[in-house]
C-alpha positions as CSV (number, residue, x, y, z in Angstrom):
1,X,14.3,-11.3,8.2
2,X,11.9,-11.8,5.6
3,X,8.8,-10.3,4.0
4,X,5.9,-11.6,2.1
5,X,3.8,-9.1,1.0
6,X,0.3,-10.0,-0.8
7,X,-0.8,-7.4,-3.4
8,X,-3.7,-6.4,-5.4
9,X,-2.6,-5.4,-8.4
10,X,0.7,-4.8,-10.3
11,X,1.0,-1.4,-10.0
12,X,1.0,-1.7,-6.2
13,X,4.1,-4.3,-6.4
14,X,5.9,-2.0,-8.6
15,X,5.7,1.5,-5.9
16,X,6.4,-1.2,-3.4
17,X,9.5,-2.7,-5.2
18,X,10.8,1.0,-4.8
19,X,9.2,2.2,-1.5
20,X,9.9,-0.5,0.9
21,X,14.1,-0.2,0.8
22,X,13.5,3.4,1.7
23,X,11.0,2.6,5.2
24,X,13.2,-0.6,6.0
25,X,16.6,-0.2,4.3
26,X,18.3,-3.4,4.6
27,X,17.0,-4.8,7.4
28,X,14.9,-7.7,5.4
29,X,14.4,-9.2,1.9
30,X,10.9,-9.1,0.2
31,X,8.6,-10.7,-2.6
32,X,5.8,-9.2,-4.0
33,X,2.6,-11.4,-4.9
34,X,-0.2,-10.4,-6.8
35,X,-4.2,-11.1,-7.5
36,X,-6.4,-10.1,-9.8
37,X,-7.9,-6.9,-7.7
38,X,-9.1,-6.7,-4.2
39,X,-12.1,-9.7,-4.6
40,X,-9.4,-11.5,-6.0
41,X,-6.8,-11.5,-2.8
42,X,-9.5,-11.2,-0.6
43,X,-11.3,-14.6,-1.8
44,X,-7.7,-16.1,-1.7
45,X,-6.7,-14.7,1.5
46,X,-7.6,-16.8,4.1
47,X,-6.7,-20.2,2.2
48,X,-3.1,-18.7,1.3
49,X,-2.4,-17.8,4.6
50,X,-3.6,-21.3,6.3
51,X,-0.8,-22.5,3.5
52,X,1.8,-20.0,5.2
53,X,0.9,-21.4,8.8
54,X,2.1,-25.0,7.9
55,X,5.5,-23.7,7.6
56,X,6.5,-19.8,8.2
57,X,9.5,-19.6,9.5
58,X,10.0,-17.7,12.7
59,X,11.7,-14.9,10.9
60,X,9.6,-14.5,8.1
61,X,7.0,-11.9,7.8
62,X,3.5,-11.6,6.0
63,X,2.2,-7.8,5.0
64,X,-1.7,-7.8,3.3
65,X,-2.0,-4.1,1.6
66,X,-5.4,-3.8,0.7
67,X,-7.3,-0.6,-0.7
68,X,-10.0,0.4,0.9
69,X,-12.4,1.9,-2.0
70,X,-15.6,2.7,-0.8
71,X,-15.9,0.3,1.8
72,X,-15.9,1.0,5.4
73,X,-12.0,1.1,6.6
74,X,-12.8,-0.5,10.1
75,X,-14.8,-3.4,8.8
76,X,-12.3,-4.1,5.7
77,X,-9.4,-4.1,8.6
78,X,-11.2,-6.7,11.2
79,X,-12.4,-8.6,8.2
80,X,-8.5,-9.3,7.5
81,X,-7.6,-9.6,10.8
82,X,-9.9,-12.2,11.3
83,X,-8.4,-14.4,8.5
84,X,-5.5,-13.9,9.7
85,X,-6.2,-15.5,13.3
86,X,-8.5,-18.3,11.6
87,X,-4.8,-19.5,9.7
88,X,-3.1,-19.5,13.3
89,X,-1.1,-16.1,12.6
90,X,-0.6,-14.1,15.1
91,X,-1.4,-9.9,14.0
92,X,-1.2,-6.7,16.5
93,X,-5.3,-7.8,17.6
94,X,-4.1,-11.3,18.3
95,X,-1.0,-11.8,19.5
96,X,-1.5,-14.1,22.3
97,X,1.2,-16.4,23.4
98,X,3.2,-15.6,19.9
99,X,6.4,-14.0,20.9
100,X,5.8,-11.7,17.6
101,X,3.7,-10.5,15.2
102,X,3.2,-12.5,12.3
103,X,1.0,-10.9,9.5
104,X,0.4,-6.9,8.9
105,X,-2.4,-5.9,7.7
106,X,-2.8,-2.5,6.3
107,X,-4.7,-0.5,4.2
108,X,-4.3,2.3,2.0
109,X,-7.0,5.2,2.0
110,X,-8.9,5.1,-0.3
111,X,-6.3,3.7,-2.9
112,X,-2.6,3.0,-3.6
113,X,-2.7,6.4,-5.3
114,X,-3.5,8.5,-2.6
115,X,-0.2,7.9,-1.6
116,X,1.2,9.4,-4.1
117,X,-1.0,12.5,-3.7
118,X,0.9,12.9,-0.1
119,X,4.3,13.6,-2.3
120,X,2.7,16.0,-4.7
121,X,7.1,16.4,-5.2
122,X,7.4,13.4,-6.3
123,X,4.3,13.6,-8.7
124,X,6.0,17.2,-10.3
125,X,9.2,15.5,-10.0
126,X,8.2,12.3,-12.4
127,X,5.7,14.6,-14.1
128,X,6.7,18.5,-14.5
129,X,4.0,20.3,-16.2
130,X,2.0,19.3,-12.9
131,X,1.7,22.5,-11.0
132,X,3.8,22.4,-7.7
133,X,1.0,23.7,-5.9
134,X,-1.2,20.8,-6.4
135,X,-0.7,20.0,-2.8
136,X,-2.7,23.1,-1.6
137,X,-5.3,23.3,-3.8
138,X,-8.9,22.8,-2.6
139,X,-9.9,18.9,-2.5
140,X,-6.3,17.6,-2.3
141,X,-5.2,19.2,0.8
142,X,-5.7,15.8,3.0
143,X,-4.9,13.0,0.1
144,X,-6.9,10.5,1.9
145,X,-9.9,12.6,1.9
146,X,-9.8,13.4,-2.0
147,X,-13.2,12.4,-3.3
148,X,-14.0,11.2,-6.5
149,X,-11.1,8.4,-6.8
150,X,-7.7,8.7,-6.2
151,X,-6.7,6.8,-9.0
152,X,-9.2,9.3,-11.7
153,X,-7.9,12.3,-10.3
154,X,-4.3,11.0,-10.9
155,X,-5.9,10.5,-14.4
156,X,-7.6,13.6,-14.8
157,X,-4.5,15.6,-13.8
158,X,-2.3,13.8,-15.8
159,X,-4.3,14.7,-18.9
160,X,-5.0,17.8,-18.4
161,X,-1.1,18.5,-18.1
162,X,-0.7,16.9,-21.5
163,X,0.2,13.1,-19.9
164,X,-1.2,10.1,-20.8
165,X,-4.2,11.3,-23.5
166,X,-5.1,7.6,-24.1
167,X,-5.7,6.3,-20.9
168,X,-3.2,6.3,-17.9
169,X,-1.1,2.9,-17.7
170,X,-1.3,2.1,-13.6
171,X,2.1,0.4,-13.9
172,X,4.1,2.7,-15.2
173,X,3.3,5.6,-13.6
174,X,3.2,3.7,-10.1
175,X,7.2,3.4,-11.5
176,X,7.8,7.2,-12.3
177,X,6.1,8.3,-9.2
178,X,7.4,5.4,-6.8
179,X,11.2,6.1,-7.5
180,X,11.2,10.4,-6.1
181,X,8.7,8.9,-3.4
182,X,10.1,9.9,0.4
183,X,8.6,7.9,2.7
184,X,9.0,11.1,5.6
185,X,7.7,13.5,3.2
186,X,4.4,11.5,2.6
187,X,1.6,13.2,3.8
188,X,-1.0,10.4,3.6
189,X,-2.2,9.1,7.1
190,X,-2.9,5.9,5.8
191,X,0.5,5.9,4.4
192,X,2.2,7.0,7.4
193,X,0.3,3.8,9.4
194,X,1.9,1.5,6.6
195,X,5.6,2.8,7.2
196,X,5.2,2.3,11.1
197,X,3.5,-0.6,11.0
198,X,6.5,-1.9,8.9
199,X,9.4,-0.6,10.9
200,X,7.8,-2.0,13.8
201,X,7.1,-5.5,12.6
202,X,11.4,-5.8,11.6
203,X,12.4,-4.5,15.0
């Protein structure tokens, strides 16, 4: 089996590159593609999968990781799901008479960073003048509920730790952080749905 997985950003391909061996093992090869932010992939979406339709083979997989930002998580998700059935794919919503699911479409809460907030080890462990107790301070108990931006309180720890004084660089942090990431140690909901989601689509 094989997996397509259409990207934002860089950064997002680069935890990815790391993460997915540990959900899926072996069990399929993967590609990474990536737009030029969420407008980006979303304004290419639909046209890119209609491409994929023509010829998908029946073993090959498509997964869209969006982040949701500040928009409304149940409207981003049927707004992708709809593409997805305009191209002729079949998802989880609209499976019909496929014999499988075709195209996954997830999406992290609020970004690709809360993620790593739900392995605060993994964050000390890239990064270890960043307090161990990060995890149970007040406002990133539940890491898709931390307010403010994900990605700027990354930052703002980062900094305040002695990281990264001129700006944080997305990619290579996504790098340090993605490689001590467990996938069953995450505490991230939204993070937990992508994992799931995955295993299930390779069964």
């Amino acid at each position: 089996m094989h997996i397509e997985f259409l990207l934002e950003e860089e950064s997002c391909a680069e935890a990815l590159k790391l993460l997915v061996p540990k959900i899926i093992g072996n069990r399929a090869s993967f590609v990474t593609h990536t737009f030029q932010g969420k407008r980006d992939l979303l304004n290419c979406l639909l046209s890119r999968l209609r491409a994929y339709a023509k010829w998908l083979p029946r073993d090959w997989r498509i997964v869209v990781l969006v982040d949701r930002d500040n928009g409304a998580c149940f409207k981003l998700k049927a707004k992708l799901e709809q593409m997805a059935s305009d191209a002729g794919l079949a998802t989880k919503t609209n499976l019909g008479r496929k014999s499988s699911l075709q195209v996954l479409n997830r999406i992290a809460v609020e970004e690709l960073e809360a993620w790593f907030f739900g392995d605060v080890q993994a964050i000390t462990t890239a990064y270890p003048r960043v307090p161990k107790t990060l995890a149970q301070k007040r406002g990133f108990r539940d890491p898709d509920a931390i307010s403010g931006g994900t990605w700027e309180a990354l930052e703002r720890i980062l900094k305040q730790e002695g990281y990264y004084a001129a700006g944080m660089p997305k990619i290579e942090v996504a790098r340090n952080i993605g490689q001590h990431l467990l996938p069953d140690r995450n505490q991230s909901a939204s993070f937990k749905a992508f994992c799931r989601g995955l295993r299930e689509m390779i069964q």
